[in-house]
C-alpha positions in Angstrom: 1.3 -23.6 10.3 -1.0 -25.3 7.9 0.7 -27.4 5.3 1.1 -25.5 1.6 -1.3 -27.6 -1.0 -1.5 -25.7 -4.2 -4.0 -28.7 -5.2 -6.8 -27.2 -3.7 -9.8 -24.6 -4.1 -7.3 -21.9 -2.1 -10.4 -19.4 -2.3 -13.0 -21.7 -0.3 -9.8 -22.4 1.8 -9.7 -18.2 1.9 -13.5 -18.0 3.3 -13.4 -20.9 5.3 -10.3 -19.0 7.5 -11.3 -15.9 7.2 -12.2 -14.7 11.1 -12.1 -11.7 12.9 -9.1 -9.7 15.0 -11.3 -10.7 18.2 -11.1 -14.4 17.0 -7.2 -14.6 15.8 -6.6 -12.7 19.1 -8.4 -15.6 21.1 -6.2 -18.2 19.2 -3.0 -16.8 21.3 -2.2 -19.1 24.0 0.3 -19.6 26.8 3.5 -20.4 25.7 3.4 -19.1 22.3 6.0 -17.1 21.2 4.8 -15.1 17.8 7.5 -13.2 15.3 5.0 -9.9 14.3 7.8 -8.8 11.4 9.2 -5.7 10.9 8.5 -1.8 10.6 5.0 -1.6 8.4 4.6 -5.2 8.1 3.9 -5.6 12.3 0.3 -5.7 12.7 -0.3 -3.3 15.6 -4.1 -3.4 15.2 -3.4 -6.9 16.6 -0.7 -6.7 19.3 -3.4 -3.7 20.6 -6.5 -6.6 20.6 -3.8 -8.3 23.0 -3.4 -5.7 24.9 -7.1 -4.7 25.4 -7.6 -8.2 26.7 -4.2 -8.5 28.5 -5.9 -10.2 31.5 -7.0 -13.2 29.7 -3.2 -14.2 28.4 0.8 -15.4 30.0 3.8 -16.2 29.1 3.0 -15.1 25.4 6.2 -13.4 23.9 6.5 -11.3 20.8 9.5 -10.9 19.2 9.7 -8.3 17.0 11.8 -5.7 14.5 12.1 -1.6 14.4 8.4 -0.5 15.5 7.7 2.2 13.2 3.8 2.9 14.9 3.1 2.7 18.5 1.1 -0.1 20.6 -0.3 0.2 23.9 1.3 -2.7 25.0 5.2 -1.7 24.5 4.9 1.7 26.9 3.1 -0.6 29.8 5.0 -1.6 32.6 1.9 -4.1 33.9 2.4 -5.8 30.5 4.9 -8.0 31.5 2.8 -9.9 33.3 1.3 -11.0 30.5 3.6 -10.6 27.5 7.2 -10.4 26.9 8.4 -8.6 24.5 11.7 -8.6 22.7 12.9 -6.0 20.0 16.2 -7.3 18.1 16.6 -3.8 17.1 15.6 0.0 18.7 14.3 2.9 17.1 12.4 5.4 19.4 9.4 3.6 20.2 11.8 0.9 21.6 14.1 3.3 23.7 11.3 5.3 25.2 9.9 1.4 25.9 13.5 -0.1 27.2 14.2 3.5 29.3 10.2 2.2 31.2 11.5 -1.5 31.1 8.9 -3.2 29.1 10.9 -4.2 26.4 14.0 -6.0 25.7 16.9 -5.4 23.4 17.3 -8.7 21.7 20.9 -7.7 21.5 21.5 -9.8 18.0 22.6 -8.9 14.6 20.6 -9.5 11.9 22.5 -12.3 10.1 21.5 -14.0 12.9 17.5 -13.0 13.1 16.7 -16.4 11.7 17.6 -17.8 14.5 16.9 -15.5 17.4 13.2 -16.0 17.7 13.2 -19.8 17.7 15.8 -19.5 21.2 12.7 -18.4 22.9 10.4 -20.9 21.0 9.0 -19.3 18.5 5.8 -20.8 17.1 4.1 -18.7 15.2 4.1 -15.5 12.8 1.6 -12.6 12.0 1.9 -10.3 9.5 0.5 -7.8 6.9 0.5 -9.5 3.6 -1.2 -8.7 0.2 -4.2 -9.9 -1.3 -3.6 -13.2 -2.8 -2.9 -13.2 -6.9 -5.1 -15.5 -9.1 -3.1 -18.5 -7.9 -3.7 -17.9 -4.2 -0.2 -16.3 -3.4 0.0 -13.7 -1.4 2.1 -11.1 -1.4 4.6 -10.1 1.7 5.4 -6.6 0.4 8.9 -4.9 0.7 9.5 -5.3 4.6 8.2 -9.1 4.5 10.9 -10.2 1.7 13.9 -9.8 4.2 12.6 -12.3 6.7 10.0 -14.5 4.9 12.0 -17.8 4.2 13.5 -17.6 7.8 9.9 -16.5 9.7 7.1 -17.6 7.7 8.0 -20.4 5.7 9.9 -22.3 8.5 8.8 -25.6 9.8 9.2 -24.4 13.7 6.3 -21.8 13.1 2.9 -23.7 13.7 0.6 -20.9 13.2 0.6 -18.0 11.1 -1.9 -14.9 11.3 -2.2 -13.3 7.8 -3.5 -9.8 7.5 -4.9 -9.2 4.2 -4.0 -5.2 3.8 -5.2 -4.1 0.0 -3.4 -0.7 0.6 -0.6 -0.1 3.1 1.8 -2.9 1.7 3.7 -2.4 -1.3 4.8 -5.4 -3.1 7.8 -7.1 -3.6 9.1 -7.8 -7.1 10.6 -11.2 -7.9 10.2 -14.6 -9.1 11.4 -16.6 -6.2 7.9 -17.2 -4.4 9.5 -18.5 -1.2 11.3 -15.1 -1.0 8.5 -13.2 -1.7 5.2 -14.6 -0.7 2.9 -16.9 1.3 0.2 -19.3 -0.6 -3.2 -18.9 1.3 -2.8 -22.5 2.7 -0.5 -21.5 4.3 -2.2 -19.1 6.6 -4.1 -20.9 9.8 -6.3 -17.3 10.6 -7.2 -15.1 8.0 -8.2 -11.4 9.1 -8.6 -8.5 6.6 -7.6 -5.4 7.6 -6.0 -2.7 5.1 -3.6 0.3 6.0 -1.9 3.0 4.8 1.5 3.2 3.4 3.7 4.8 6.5 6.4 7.4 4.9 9.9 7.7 7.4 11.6 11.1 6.3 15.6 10.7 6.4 17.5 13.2 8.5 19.3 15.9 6.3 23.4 15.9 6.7 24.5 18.0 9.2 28.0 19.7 9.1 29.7 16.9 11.1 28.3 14.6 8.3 29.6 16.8 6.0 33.4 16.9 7.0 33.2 12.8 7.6 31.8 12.8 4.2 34.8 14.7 2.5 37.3 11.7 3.7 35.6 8.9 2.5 34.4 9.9 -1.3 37.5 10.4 -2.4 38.3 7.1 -1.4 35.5 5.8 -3.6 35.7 5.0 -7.5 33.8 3.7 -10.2 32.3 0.3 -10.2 32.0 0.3 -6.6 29.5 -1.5 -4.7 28.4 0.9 -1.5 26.5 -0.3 1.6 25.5 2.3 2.9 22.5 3.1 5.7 19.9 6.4 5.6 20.3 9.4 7.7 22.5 12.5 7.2 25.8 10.9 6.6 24.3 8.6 3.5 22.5 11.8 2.1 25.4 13.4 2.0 27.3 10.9 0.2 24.7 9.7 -2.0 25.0 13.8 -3.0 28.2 13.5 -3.9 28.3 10.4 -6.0 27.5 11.9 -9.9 31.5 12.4 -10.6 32.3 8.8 -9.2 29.7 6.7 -11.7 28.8 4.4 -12.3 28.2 2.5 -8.9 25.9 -0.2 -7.6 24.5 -0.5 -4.1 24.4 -3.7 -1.9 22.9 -2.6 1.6 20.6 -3.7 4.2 18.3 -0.9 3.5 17.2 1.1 0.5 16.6 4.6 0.8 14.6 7.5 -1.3 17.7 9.3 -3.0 18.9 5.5 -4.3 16.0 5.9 -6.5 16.7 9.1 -8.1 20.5 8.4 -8.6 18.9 4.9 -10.6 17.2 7.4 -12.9 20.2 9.9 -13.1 22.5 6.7 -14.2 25.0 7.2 -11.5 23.6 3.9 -9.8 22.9 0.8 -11.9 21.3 -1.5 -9.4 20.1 -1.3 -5.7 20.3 -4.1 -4.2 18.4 -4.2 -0.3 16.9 -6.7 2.1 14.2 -3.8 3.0 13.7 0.0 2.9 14.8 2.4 5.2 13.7 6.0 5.3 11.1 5.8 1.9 8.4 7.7 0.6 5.3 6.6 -0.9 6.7 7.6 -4.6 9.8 5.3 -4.1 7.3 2.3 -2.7 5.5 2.9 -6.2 9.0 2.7 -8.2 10.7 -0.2 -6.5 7.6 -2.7 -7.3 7.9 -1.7 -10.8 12.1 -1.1 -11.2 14.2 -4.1 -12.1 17.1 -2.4 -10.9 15.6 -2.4 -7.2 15.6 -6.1 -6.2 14.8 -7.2 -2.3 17.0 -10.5 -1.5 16.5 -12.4 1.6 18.3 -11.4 5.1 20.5 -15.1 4.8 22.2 -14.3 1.2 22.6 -9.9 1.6 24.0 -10.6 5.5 26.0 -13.8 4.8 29.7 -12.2 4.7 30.7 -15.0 2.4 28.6 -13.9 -0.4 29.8 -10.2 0.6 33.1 -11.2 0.3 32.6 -12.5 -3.4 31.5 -8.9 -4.1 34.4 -7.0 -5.6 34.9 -3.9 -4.8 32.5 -4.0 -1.8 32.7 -0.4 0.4 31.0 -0.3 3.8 30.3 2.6 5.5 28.4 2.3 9.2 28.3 4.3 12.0 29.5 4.2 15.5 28.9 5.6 18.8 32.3 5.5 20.4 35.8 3.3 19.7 39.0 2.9 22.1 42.1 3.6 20.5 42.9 -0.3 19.7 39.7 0.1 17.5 37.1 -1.5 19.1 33.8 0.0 18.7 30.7 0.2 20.4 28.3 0.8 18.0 24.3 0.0 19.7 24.6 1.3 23.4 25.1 4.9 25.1 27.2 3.8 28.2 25.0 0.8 29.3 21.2 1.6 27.7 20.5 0.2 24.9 19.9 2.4 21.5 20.3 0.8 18.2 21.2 -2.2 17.7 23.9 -4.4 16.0 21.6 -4.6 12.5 24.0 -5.8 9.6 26.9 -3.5 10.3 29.3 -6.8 11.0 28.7 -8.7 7.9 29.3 -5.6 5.7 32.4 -4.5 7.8 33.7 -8.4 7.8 32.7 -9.1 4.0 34.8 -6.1 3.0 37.6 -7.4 4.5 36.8 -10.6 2.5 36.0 -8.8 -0.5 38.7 -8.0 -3.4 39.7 -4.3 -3.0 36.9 -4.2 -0.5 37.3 -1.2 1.9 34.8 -0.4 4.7 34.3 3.1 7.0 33.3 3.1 10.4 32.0 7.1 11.3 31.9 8.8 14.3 31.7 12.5 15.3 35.1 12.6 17.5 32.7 14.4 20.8 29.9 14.3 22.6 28.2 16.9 25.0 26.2 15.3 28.2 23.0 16.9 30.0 25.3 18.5 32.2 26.8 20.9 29.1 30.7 18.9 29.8 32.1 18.0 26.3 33.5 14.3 25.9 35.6 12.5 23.8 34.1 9.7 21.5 37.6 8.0 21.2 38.5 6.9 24.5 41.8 5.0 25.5 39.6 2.4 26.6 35.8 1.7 26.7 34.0 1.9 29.4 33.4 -0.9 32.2 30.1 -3.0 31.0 30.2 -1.2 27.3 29.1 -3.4 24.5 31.8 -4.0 21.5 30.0 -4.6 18.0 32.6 -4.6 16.1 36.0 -6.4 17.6 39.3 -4.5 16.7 40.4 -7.5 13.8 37.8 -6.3 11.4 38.0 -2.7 11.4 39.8 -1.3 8.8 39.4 3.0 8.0 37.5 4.4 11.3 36.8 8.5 10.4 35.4 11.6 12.1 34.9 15.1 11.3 38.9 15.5 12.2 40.1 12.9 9.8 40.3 9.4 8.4 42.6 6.4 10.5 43.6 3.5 8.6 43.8 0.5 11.1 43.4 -2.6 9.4 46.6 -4.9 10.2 48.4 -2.4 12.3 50.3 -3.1 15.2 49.0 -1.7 18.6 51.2 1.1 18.6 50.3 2.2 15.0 46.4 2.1 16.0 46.8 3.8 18.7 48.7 6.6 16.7 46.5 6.8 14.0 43.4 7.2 15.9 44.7 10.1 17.9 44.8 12.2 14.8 41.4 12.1 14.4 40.3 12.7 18.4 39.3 16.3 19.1 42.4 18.8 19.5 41.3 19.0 23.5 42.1 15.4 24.2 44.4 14.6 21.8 47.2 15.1 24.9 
């Protein structure tokens, strides 16, 4: 990465970088290992030059975060003779590329993203970024803030791509310039390429949401401070907050209704490393609310600073827990589906925190393709299943039949307790 100097004439520096996607593509070379960022911040306009030229490159990995656009090159099996690619966490692109073997699941939380990459060698970084500000800063927008002091201002990454996009990347509020931008010097290839800003609808609640719901709010109380992720479950809560305000949020991800409970009072202050399911309106309002702030990935996933946080109430999913508590929260059976995120740090800083409480939700069944109804609590997990979340940390786990409060119990009383919430059929 070319060395920050604020000392010179950043917009000759600009001009004198400034190259094509044909020419930043030919700068990839064996043995380079490139972090592309996260969601609308990955250039795909770039990993597809890569791909159109696939021949002329090896062992080139990309490492990546939630793909929230296709590429060619992740649903290509004859890619891997070229690239390897690794996503530390799956949304559908990713599973529909894992189930045809072209990608990897990183298999990492994110408190430990800063680190993942640089296992493999990581050496360089590309990335949609703003137009650079009259002092020659540039932007990294809302998705770039989580990783930006880990990624792209890291001493192990020797060359950064920066695509200039004047329309698709919403900026960042805040002072802290390493958190929330790159200076032009910093950037070794220059390419300038807008966008447009990609909207992710969240999924409405559905009744099982509903009923898990009704056991966790009233468990909630003024001056709490929720982390809490999008989908049904968190619109449904979010619903139901007015009568408990006011509240903050700490979370990974921010999330459209946060920004109308802001302006109905009942939150005071969001508090996110990115957003999750957003639409264009809440892009506009976050650049311009002080009571949306991004932070960093290393200070909102550390679970000492989460355990400073009083009153700190976590609420994740899960996909299936044995009845000692253990959860397996980023697999179906062996394949790979989410991911391990920041669920950990939130679920262990609440147990750190002062009346901190967290939730782990599951809906108590599932049906397989054959029509046979199963049971999500299981005396023990299956042989080769992945445990997120180990037994020690979990304190209230709930589903649609009820709420179990495991933290410091003996085996006996887990084991109890989490029958009471299994589906009537298996209860026996």
């Amino acid at each position: 990465m070319a060395e920050r100097n604020l000392n010179i004439d950043w917009k000759q520096y600009y001009k004198d970088h400034l190259c094509s996607m044909e020419e930043a593509a030919k700068a990839v070379k064996p043995g380079d290992c490139i972090w592309v960022g996260e969601a609308s911040s990955i250039p795909y306009t770039f990993l597809d030059e890569l791909y159109k030229h696939k021949e002329d490159y090896h062992d080139v990995t990309i490492y990546s975060n939630v793909f929230n656009q296709p590429a060619d090159m992740i649903f290509d099996p004859e890619a891997k003779k070229y690239f390897r690619q690794i996503t530390s966490y799956n949304l559908p692109l990713e599973r529909m590329s894992i189930g045809m073997n072209v990608m990897e699941c990183g298999s990492i939380g994110y408190d430990k993203l800063g680190d993942a990459p640089f296992v493999y060698g990581c050496n360089a970084g590309a990335t949609y970024i703003n137009p650079p500000d009259e002092n020659g800063w540039c932007n990294v927008g809302v998705y770039g803030v989580s990783t930006n002091i880990i990624n792209y201002n890291n001493p192990r990454i020797k060359k950064v791509f920066g695509f200039i996009d004047a329309t698709g990347q919403p900026p960042v509020r805040g002072d802290n310039l390493e958190w929330t931008s790159i200076h032009v010097t910093q950037l070794d290839y220059i390419v300038e390429q807008s966008t447009e800003i990609m909207e992710i609808p969240s999924a409405p609640p559905t009744q099982v949401d509903k009923d898990i719901a009704s056991y966790i709010l009233p468990l909630l109380k003024s001056g709490d401070k929720v982390e809490i992720g999008f989908g049904g479950l968190g619109e449904e809560i979010m619903a139901n907050l007015k009568s408990r305000a006011p509240l903050e949020v700490i979370t990974e991800v921010a999330c459209d209704n946060m920004m109308n409970l802001v302006e109905e009072g009942i939150l005071t202050k969001v508090i996110a490393c990115s957003p999750g399911a957003c639409s264009t309106e809440f892009y506009h309002w976050a650049s311009g609310n002080d009571k949306m702030v991004f932070m960093p990935q290393p200070i909102m996933l550390d679970p000492a600073w989460l355990g400073q946080q009083e009153n700190l109430v976590s609420i994740n999913a899960t996909f299936m827990c044995d009845l000692l508590g253990q959860c397996c929260s980023e697999a179906q059976g062996l394949m790979p589906y989410s991911g391990a995120g920041g669920s950990f740090s939130y679920i262990y800083g609440a147990t750190l925190a002062k009346n901190g409480r967290s939730f782990i939700c599951l809906r108590s069944t599932y049906v397989d393709h054959d029509g046979e109804t199963h049971s999500n609590i299981v005396p023990w997990l299956p042989e080769g299943c992945i445990v997120t979340t180990p037994k020690n940390f979990v304190m209230y786990i709930v589903s649609e039949r009820g709420l179990a409060d495991c933290y410091l119990r003996t085996c006996k009383d887990r084991i109890r307790a989490l029958i009471t919430i299994a589906h009537p059929a298996f209860r026996k």
